[in-house]
C-alpha positions, 0 to 999 in steps of 0.5 A: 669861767672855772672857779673853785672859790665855793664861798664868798663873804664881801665886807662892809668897807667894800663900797663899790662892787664890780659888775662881773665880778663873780659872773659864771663861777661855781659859787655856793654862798654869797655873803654880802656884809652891813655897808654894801648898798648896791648890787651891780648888773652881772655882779654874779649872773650865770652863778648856777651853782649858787645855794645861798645868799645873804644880802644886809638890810643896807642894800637898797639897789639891786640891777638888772641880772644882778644874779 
């Protein structure tokens, strides 16, 4: 996948997260908001451009090759 998206930021009200979702992509920045309890496998596997990531204290499962 060939993504330009450089930055993401999920929010709160989002409860479930899709594996895959950003699996493969040019990604830097992973911002995951207070209400997100879990990281699903593949959520952002193969992101080898990823430089940061912040995960709220409300994540309480992160799966196997989440990232």
């Amino acid at each position: 996948m060939n993504s330009g998206l450089e930055a993401i930021s999920i929010p709160g009200s989002v409860k479930m997260l899709p594996s895959y979702m950003l699996v493969g992509t040019k990604v830097k920045k992973i911002v995951i908001q207070e209400g997100v309890t879990r990281i699903p496998k593949w959520f952002a596997s193969s992101c080898n451009e990823l430089e940061e990531l912040e995960l709220p204290d409300t994540v309480i499962e992160i799966d196997d090759f989440a990232f």
